[in-house]
C-alpha positions, 0 to 999 in steps of 0.5 A, spaced: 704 774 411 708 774 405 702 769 401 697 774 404 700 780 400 701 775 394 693 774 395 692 781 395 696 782 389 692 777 385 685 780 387 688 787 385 691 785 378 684 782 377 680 787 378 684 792 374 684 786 368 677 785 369 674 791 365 679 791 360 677 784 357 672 783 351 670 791 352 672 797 347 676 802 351 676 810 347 683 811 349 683 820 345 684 818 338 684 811 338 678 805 340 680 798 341 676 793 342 678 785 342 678 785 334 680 791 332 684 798 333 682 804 329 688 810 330 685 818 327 691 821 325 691 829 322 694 829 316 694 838 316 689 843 317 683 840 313 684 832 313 684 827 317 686 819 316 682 813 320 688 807 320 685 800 322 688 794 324 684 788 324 688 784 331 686 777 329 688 778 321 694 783 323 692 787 316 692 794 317 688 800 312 688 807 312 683 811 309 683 819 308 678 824 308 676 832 308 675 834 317 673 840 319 679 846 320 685 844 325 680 841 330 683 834 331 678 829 331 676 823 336 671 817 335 664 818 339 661 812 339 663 804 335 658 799 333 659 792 330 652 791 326 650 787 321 647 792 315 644 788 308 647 782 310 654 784 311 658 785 319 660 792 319 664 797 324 661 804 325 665 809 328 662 815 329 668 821 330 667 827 333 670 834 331 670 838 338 669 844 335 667 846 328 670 853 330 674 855 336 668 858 338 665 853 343 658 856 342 658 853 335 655 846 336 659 838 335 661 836 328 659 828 328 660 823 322 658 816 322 664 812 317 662 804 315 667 799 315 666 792 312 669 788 318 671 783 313 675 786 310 676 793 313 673 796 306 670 804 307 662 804 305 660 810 306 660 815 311 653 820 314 653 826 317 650 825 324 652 820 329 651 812 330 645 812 334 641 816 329 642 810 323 636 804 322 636 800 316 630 802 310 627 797 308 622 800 303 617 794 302 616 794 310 615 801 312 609 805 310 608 812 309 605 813 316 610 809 319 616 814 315 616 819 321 618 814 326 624 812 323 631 816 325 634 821 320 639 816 317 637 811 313 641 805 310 639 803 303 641 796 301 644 796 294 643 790 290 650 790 286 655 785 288 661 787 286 660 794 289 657 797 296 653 793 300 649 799 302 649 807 302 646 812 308 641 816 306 638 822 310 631 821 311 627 826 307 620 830 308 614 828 303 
């Protein structure tokens, strides 16, 4: 009876462990993944702080930007990618309201992190799934209204930013 009860035990701590494991887990204001843990802080009515730990490495960064009134916000969405020949982490945030008034639709923006050494790029206004990388010698004018409404512009300076976001613009 008492191994029976061990076995049990086994299988229910797996099944609990299982889902956890090589997965990001939105916890609120916090993502883990098994790489990374990024925390949004307030910093009063109208700032915000994005704290970043790299789990392997123990370095931690925190960078602060303008948000959007007392609403806190919390990450949507993250996405490790490769943009311009460098990994990247981008973590779009959600502000719940942009006012208290729930009629006022979500307030999204993307931030782009270097995942070597979790240095800010650039941010975006809109979420991380609107996002394709511009490559101006491949697309044609045709194909111009297919592409999503955020696009990545490869920088060639090797000392500054890899690449900035640029909203797509009508002709």
């Amino acid at each position: 009876m008492r191994r029976a009860l061990q076995l049990i035990a086994v299988v229910l701590l797996t099944g609990l462990a299982a889902p956890c494991v090589g997965q990001t887990i939105f916890d609120g204001p916090s993502v883990d993944s098994s790489e990374v843990r990024i925390e949004l802080r307030p910093r009063g009515e109208d700032r915000f702080a994005i704290h970043l730990t790299d789990k392997t490495t123990g370095r931690q960064v925190e960078y602060e930007f303008d948000g959007e009134g007392a609403n806190d916000p919390e990450p949507f969405l993250m996405v490790e990618g490769r943009y311009c020949n460098t990994s990247v982490i981008l973590l779009t945030i959600e502000f719940p309201w942009r006012h208290s008034l729930q009629q006022y639709t979500r307030v999204l923006d993307t931030y782009a992190f270097r995942t070597s050494d979790l240095a800010y790029i650039d941010m975006t206004a809109g979420p991380v799934t609107d996002i394709t990388l511009l490559d101006s010698s491949e697309i044609e004018a045709e194909d111009m209204s297919m592409q999503p409404p955020i696009l990545v512009e490869c920088i060639g300076d090797r000392g500054g930013s890899p690449f900035r976001f640029e909203m797509k613009t009508r002709d």
